[in-house]
N, CA, C and O atoms as a Tripos MOL2 file, in Angstrom:
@<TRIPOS>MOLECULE
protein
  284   283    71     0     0
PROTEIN
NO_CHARGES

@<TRIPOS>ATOM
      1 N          -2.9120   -4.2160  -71.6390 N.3       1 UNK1
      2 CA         -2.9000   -4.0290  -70.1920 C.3       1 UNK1
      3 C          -2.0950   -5.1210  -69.4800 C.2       1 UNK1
      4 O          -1.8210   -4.9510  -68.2920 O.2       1 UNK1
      5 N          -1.7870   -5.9790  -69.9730 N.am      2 UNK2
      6 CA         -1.4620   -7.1440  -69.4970 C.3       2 UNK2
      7 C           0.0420   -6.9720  -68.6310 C.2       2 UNK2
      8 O          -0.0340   -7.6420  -67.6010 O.2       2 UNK2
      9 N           1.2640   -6.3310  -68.7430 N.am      3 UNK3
     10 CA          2.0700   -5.5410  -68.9560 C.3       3 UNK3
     11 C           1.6710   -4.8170  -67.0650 C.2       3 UNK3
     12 O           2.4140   -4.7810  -66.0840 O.2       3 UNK3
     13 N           1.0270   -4.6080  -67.1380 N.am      4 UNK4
     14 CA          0.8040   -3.7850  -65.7390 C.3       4 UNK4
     15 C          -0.2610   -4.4180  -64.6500 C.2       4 UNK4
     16 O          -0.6070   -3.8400  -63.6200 O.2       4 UNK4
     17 N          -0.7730   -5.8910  -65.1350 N.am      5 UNK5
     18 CA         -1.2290   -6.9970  -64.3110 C.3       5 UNK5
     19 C          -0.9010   -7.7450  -63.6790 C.2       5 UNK5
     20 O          -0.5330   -8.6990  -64.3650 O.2       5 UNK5
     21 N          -0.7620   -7.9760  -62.3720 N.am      6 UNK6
     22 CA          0.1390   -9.0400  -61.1480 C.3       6 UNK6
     23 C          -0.9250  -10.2260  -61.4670 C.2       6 UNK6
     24 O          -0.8990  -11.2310  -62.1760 O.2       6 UNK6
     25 N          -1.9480   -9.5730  -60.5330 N.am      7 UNK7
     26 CA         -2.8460  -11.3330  -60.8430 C.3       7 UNK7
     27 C          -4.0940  -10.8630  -60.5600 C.2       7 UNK7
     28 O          -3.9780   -9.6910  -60.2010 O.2       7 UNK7
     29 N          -5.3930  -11.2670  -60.5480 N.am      8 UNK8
     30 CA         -6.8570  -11.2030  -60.6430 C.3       8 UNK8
     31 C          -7.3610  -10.8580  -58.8980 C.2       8 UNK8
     32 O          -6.3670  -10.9180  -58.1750 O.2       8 UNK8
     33 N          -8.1640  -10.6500  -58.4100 N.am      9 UNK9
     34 CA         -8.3650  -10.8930  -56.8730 C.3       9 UNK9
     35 C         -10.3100  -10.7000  -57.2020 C.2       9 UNK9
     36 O         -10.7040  -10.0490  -58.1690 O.2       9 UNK9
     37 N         -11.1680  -11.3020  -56.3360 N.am     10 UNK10
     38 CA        -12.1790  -11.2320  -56.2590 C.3      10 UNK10
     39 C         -12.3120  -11.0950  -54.4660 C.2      10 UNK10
     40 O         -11.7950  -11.9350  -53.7290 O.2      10 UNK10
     41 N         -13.0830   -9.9040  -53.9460 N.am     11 UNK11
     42 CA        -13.3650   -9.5970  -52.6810 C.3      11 UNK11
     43 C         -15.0620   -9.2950  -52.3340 C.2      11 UNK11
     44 O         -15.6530   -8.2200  -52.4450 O.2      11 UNK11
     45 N         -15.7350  -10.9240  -51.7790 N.am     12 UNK12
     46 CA        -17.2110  -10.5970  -51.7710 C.3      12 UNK12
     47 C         -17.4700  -10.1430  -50.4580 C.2      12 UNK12
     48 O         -16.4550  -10.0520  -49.7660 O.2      12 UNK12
     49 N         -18.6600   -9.7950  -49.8500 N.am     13 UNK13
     50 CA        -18.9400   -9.4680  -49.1120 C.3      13 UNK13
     51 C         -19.2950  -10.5040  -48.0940 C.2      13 UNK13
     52 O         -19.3370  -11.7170  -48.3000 O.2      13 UNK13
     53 N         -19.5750   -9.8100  -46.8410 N.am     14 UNK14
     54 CA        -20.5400  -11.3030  -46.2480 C.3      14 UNK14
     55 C         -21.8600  -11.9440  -46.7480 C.2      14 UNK14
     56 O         -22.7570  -11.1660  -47.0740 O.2      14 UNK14
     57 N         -22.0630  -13.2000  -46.8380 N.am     15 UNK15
     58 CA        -23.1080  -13.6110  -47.1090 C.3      15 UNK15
     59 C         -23.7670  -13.3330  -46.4950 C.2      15 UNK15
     60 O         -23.2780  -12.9810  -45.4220 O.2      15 UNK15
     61 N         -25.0980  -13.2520  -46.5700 N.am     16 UNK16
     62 CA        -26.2180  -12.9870  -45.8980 C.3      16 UNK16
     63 C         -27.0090  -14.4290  -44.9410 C.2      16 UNK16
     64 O         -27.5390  -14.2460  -43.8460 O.2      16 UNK16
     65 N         -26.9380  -15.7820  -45.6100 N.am     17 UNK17
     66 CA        -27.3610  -16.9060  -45.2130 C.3      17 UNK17
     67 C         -25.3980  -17.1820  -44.0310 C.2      17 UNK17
     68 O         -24.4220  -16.4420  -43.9080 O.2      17 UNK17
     69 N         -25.6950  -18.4550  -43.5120 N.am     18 UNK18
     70 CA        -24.6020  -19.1180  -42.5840 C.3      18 UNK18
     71 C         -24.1480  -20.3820  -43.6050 C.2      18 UNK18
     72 O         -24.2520  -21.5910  -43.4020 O.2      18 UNK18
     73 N         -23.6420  -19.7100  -44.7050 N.am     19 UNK19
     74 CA        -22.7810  -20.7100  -45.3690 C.3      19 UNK19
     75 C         -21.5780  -20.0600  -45.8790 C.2      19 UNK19
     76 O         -21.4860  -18.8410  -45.7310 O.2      19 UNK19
     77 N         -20.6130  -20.7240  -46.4760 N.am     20 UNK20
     78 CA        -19.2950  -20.7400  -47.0090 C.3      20 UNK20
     79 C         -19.4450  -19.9780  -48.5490 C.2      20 UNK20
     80 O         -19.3440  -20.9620  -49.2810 O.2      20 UNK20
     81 N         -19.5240  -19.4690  -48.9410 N.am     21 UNK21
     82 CA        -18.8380  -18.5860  -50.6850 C.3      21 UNK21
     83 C         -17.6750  -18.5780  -51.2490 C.2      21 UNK21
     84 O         -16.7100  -17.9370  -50.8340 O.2      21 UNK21
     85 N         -17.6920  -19.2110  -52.1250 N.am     22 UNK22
     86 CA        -16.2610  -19.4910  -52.9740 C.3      22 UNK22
     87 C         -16.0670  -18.9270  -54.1250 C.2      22 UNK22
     88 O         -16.7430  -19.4520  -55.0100 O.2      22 UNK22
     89 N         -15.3860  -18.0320  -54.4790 N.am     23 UNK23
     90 CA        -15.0130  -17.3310  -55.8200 C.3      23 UNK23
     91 C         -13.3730  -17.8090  -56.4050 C.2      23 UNK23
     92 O         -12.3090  -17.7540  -55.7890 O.2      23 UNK23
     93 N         -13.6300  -18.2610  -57.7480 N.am     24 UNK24
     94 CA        -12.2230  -18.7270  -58.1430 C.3      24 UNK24
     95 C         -12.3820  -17.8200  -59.7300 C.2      24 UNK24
     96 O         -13.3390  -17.7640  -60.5030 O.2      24 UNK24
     97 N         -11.0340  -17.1900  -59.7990 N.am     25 UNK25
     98 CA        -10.3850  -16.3100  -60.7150 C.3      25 UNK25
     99 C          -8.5670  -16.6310  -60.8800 C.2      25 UNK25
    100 O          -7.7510  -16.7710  -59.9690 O.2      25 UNK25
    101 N          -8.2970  -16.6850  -62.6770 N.am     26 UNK26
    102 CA         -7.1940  -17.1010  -62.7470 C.3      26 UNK26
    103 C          -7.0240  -15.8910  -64.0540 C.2      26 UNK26
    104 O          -7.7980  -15.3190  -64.8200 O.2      26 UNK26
    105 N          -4.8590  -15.8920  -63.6780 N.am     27 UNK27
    106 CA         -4.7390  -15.0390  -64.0220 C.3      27 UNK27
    107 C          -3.1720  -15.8330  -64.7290 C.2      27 UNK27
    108 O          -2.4600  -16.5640  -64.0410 O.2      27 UNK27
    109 N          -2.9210  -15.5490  -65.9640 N.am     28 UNK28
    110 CA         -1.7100  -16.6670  -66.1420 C.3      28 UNK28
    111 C          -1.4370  -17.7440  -65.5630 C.2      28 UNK28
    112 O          -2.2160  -18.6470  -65.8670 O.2      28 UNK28
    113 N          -0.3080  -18.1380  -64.5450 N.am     29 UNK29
    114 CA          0.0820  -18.9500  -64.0020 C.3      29 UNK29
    115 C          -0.5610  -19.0310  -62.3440 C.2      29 UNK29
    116 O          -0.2600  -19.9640  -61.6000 O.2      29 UNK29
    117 N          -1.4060  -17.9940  -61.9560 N.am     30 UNK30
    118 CA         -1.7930  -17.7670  -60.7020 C.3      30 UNK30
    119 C          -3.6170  -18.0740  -60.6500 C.2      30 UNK30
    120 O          -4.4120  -17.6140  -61.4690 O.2      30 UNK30
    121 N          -3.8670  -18.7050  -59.8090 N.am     31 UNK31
    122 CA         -5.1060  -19.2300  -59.5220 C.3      31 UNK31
    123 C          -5.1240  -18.6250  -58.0330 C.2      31 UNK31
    124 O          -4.3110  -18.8390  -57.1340 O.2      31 UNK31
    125 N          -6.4050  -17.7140  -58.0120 N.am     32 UNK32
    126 CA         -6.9420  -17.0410  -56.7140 C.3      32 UNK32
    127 C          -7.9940  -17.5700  -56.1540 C.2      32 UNK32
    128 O          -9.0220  -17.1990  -56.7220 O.2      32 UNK32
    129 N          -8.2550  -18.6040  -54.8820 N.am     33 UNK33
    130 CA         -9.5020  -18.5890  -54.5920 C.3      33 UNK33
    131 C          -9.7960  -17.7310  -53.4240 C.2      33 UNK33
    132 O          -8.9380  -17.6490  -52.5450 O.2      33 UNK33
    133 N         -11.6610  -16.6450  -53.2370 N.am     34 UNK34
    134 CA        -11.3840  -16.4630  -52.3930 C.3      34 UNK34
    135 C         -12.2720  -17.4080  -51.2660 C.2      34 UNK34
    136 O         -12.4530  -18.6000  -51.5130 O.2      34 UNK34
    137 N         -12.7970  -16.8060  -50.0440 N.am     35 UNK35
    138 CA        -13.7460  -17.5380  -49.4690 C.3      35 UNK35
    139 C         -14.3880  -16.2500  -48.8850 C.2      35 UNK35
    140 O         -13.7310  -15.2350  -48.6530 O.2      35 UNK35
    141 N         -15.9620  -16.3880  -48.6280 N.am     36 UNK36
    142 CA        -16.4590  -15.6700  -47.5670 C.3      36 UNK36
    143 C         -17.4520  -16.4890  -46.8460 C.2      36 UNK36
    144 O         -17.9720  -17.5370  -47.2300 O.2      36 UNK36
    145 N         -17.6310  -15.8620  -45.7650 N.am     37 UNK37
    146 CA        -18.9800  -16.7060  -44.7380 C.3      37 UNK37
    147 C         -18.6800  -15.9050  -43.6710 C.2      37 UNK37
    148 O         -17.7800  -15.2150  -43.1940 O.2      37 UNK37
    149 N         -19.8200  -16.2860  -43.4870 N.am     38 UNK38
    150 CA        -20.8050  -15.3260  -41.6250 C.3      38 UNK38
    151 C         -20.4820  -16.0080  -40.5990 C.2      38 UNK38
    152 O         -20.8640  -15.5580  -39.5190 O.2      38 UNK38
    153 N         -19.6240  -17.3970  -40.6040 N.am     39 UNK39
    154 CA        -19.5960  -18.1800  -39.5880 C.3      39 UNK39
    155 C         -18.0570  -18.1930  -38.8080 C.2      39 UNK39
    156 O         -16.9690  -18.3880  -39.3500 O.2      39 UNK39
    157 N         -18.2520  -18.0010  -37.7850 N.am     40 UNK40
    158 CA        -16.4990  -18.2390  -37.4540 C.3      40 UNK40
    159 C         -15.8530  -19.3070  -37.5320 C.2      40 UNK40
    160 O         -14.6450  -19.1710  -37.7300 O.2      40 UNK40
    161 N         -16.4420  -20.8290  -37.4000 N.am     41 UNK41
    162 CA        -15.8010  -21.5120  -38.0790 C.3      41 UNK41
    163 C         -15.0050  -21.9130  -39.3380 C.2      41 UNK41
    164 O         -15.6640  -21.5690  -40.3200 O.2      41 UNK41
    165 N         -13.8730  -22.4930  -39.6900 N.am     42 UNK42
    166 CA        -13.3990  -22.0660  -41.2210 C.3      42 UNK42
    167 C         -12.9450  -23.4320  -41.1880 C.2      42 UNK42
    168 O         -11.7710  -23.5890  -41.5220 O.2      42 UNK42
    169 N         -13.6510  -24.5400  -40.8380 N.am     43 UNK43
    170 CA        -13.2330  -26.1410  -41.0660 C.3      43 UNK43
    171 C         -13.3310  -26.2910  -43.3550 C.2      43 UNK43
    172 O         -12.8750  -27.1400  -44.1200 O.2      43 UNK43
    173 N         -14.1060  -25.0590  -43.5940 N.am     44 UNK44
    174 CA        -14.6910  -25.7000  -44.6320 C.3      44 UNK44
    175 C         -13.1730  -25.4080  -45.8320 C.2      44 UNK44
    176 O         -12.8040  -26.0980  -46.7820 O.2      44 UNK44
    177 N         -12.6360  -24.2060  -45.3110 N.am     45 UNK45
    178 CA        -11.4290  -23.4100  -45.7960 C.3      45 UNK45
    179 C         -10.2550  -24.1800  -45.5740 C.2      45 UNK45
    180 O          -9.2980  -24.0740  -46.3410 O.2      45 UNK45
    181 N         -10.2410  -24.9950  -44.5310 N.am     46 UNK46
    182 CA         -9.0020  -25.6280  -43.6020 C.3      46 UNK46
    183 C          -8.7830  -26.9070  -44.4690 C.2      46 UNK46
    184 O          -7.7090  -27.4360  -44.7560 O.2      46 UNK46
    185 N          -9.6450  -27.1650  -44.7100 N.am     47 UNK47
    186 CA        -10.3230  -28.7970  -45.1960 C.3      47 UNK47
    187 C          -9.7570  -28.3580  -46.8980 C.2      47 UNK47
    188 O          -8.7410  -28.7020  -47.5010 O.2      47 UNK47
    189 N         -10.4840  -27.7920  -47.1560 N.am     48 UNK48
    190 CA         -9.9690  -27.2760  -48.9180 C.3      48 UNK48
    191 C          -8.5750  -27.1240  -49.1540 C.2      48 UNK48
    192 O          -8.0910  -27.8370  -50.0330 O.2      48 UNK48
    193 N          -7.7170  -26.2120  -48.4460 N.am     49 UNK49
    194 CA         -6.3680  -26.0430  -48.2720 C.3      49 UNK49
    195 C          -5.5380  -27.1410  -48.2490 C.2      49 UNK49
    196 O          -4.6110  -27.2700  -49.0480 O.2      49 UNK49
    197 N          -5.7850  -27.8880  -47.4460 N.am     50 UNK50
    198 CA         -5.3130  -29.1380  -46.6360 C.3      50 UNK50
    199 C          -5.1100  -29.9040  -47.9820 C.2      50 UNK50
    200 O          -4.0810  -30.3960  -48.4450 O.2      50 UNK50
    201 N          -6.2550  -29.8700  -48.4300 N.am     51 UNK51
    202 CA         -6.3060  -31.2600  -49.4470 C.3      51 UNK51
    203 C          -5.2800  -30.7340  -50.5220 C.2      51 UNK51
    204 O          -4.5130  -31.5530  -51.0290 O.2      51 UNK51
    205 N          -5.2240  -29.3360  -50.9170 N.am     52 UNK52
    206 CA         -4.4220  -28.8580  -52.1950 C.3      52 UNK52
    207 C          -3.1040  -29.4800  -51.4330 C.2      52 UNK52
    208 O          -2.3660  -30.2720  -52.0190 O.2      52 UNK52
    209 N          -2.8830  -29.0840  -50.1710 N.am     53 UNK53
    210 CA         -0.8350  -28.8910  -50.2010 C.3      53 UNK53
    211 C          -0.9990  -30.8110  -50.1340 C.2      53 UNK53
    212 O          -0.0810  -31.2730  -50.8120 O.2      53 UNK53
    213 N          -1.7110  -31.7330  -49.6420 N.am     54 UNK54
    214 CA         -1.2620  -32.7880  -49.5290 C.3      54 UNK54
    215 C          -1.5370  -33.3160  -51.0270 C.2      54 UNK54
    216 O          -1.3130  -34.4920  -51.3160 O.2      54 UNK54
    217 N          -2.0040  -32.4430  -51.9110 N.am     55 UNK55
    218 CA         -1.8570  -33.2140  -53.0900 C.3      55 UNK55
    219 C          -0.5700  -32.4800  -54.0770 C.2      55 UNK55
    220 O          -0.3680  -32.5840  -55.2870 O.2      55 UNK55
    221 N          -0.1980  -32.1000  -53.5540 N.am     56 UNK56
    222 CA          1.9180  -31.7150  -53.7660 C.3      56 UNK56
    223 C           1.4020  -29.9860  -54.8350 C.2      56 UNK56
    224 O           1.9200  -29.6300  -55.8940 O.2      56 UNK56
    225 N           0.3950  -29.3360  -54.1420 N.am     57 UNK57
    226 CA         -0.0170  -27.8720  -54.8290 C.3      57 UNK57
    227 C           0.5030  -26.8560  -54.1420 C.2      57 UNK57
    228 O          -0.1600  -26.7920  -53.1060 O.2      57 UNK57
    229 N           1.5910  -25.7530  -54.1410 N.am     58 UNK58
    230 CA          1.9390  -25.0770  -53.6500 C.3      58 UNK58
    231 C           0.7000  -23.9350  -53.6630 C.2      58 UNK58
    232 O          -0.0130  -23.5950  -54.6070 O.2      58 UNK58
    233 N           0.7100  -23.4270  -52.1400 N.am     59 UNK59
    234 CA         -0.4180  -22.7690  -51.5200 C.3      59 UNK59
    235 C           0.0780  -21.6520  -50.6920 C.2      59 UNK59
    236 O           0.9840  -21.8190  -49.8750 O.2      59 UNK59
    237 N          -0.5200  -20.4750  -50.8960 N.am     60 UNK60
    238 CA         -0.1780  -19.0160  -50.2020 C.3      60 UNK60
    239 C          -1.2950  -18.7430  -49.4670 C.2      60 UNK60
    240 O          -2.3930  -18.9380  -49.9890 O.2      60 UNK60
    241 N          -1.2150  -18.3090  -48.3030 N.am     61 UNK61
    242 CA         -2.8860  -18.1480  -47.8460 C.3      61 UNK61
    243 C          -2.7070  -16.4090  -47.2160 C.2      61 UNK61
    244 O          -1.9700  -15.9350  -46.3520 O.2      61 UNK61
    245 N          -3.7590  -15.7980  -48.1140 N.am     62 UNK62
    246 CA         -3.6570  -14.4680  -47.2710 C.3      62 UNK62
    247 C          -5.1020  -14.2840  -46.7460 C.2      62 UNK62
    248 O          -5.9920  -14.3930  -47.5900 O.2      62 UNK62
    249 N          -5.4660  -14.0140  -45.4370 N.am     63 UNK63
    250 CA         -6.3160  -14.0230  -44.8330 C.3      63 UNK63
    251 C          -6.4790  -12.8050  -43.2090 C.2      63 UNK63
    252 O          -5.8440  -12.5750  -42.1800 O.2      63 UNK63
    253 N          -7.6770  -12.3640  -43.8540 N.am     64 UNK64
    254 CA         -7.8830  -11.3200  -42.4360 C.3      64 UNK64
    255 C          -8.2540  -12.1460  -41.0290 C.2      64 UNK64
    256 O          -8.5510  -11.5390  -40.0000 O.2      64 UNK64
    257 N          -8.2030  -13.5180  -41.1070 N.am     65 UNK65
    258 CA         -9.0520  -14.2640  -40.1790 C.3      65 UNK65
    259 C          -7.5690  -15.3810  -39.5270 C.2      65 UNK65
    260 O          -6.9810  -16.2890  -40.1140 O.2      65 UNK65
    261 N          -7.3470  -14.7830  -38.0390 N.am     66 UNK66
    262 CA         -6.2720  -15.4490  -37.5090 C.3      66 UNK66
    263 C          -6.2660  -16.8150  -37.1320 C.2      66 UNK66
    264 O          -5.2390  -17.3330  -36.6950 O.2      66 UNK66
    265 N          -7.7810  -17.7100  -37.3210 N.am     67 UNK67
    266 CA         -7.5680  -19.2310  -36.8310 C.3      67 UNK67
    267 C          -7.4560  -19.7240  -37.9950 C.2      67 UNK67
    268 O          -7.5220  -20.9510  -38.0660 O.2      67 UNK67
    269 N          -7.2590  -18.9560  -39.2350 N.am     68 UNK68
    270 CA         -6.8740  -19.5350  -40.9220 C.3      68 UNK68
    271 C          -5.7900  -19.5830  -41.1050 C.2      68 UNK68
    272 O          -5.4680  -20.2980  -42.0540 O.2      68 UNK68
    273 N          -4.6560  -18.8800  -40.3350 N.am     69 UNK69
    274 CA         -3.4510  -18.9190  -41.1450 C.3      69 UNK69
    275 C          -2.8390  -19.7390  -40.5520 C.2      69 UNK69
    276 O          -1.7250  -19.2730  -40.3170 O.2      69 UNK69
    277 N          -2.9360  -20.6770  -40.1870 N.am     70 UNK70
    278 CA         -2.1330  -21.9920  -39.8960 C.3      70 UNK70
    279 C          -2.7530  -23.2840  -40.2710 C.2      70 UNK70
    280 O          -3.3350  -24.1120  -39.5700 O.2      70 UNK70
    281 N          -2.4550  -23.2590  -41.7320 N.am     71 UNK71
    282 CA         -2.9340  -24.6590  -42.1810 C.3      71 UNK71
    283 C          -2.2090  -25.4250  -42.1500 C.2      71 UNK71
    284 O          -2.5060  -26.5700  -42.4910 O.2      71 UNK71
@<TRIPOS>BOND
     1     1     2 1
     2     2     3 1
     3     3     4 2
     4     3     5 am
     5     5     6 1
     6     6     7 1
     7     7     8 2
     8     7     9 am
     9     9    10 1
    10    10    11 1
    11    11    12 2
    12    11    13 am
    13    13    14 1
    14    14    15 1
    15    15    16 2
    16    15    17 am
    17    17    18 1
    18    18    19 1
    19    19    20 2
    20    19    21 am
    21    21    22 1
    22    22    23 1
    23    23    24 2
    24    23    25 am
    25    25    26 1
    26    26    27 1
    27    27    28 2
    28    27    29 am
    29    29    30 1
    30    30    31 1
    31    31    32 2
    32    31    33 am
    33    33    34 1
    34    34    35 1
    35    35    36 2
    36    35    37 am
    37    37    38 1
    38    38    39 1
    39    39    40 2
    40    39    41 am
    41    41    42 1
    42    42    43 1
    43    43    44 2
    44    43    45 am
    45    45    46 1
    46    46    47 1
    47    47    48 2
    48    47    49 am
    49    49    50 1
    50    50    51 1
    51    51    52 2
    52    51    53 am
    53    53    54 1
    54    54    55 1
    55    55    56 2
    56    55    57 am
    57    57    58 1
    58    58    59 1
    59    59    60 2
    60    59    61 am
    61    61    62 1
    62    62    63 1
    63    63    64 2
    64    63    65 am
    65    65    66 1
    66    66    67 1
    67    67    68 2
    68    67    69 am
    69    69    70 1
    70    70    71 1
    71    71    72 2
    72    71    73 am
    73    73    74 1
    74    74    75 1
    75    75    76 2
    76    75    77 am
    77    77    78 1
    78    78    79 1
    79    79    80 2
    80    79    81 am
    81    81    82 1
    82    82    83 1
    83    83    84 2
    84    83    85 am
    85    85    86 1
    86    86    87 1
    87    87    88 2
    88    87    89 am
    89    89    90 1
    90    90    91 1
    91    91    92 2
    92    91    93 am
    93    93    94 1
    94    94    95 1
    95    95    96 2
    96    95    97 am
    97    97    98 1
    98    98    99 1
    99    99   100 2
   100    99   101 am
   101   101   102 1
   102   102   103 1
   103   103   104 2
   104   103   105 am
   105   105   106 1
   106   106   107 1
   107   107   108 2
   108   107   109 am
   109   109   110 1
   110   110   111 1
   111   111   112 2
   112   111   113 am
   113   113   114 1
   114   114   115 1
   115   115   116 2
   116   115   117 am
   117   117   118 1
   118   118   119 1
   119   119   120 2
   120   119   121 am
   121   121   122 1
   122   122   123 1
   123   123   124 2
   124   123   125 am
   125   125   126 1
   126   126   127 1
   127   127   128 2
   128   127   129 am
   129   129   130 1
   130   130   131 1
   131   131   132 2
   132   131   133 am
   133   133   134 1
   134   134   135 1
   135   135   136 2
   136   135   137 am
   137   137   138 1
   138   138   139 1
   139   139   140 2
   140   139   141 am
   141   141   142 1
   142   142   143 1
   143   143   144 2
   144   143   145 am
   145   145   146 1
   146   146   147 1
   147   147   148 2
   148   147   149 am
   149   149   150 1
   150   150   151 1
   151   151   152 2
   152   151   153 am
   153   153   154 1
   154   154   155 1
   155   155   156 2
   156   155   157 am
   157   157   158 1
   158   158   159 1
   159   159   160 2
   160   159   161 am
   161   161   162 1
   162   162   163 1
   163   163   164 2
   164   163   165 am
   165   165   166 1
   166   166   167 1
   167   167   168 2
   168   167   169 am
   169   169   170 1
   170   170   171 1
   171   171   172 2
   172   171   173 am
   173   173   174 1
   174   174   175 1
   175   175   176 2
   176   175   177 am
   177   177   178 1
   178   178   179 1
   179   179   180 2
   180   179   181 am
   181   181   182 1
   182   182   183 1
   183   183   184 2
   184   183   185 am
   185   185   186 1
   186   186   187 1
   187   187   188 2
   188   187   189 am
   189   189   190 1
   190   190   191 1
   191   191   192 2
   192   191   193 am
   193   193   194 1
   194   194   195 1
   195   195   196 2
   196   195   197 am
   197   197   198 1
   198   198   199 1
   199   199   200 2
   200   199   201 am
   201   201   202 1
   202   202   203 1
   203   203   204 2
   204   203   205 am
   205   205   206 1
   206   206   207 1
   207   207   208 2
   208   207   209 am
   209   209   210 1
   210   210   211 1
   211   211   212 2
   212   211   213 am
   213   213   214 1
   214   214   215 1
   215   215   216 2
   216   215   217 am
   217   217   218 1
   218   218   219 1
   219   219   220 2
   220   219   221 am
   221   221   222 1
   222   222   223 1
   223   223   224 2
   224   223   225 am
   225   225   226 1
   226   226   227 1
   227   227   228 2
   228   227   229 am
   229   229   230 1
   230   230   231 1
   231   231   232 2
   232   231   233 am
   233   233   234 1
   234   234   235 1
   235   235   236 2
   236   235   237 am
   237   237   238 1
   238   238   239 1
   239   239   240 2
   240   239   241 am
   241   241   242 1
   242   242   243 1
   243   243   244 2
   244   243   245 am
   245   245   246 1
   246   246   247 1
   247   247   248 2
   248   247   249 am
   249   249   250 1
   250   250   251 1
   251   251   252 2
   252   251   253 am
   253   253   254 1
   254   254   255 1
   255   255   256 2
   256   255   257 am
   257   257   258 1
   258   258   259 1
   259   259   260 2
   260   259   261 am
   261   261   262 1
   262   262   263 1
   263   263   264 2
   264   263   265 am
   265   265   266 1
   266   266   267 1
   267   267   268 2
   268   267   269 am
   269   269   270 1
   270   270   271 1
   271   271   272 2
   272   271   273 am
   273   273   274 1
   274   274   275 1
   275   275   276 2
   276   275   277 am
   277   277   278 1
   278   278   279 1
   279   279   280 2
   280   279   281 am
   281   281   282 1
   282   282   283 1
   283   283   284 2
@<TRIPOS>SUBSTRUCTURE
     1 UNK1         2 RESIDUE 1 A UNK
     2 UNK2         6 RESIDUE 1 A UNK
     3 UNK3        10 RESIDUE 1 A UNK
     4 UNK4        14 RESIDUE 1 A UNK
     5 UNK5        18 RESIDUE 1 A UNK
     6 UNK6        22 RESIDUE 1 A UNK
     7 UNK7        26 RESIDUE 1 A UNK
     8 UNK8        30 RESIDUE 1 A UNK
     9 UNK9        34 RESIDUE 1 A UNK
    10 UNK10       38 RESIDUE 1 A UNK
    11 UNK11       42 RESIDUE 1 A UNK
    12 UNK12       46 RESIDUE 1 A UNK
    13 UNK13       50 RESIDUE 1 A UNK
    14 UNK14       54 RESIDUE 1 A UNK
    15 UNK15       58 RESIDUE 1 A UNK
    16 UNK16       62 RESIDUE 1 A UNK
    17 UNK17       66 RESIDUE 1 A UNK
    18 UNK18       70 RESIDUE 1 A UNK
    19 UNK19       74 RESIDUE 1 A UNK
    20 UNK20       78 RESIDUE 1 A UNK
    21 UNK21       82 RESIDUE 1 A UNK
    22 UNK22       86 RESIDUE 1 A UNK
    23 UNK23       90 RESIDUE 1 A UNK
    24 UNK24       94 RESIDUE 1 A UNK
    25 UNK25       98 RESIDUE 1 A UNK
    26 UNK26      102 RESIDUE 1 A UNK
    27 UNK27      106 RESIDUE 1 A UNK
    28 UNK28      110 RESIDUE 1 A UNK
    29 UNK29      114 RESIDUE 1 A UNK
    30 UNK30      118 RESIDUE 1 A UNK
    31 UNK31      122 RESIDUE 1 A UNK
    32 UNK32      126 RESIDUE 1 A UNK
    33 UNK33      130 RESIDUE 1 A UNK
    34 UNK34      134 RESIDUE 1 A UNK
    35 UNK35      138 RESIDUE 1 A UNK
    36 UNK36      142 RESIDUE 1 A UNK
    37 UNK37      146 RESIDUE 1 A UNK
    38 UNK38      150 RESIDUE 1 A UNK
    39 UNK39      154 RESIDUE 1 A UNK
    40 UNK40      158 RESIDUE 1 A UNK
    41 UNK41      162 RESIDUE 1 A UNK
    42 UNK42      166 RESIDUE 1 A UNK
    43 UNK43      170 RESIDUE 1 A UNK
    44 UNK44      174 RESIDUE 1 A UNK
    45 UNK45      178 RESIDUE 1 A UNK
    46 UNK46      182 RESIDUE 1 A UNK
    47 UNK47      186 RESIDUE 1 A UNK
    48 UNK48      190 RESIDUE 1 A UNK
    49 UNK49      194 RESIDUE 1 A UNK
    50 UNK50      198 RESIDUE 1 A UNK
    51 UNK51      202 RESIDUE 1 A UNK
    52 UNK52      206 RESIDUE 1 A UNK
    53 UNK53      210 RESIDUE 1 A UNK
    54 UNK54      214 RESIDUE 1 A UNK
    55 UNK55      218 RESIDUE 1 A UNK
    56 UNK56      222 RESIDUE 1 A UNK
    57 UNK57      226 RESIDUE 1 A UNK
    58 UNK58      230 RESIDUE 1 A UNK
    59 UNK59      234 RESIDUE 1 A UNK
    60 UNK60      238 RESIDUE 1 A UNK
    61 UNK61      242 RESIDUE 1 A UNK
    62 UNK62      246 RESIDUE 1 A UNK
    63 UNK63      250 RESIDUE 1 A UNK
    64 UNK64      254 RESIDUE 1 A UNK
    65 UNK65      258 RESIDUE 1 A UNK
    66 UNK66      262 RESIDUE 1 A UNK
    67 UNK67      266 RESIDUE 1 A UNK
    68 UNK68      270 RESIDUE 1 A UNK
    69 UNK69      274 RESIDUE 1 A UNK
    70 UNK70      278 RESIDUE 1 A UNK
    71 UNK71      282 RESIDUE 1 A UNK
């Protein structure tokens, strides 16, 4: 199957409690994390991101949530 595989994706639902959910899945050379939470804040997502690109990690962010995509 491998042959007809781009890369892995994990899509949870909302949590039920007011915290952050992190799912990480890797697929060859591609590492997916996702995030979910009930909260509109996303300091916890911003903060995680942040730290990958300033530690020289190239980072793609696809996100349904418009105060995320400007890290």
């Amino acid at each position: 199957m491998k042959p007809y595989i781009d890369r892995f994706d994990i899509y949870m639902g909302q949590p039920f409690s007011s915290r952050t959910n992190c799912a990480i899945i890797s697929f060859e050379d591609v590492l997916t994390i996702n995030f979910a939470s009930s909260i509109m804040e996303t300091d916890v997502e911003r903060y995680f991101f942040r730290k990958l690109v300033k530690d020289g990690i190239h980072v793609t962010i696809e996100s349904n949530r418009e105060n995320l995509r400007e890290i």
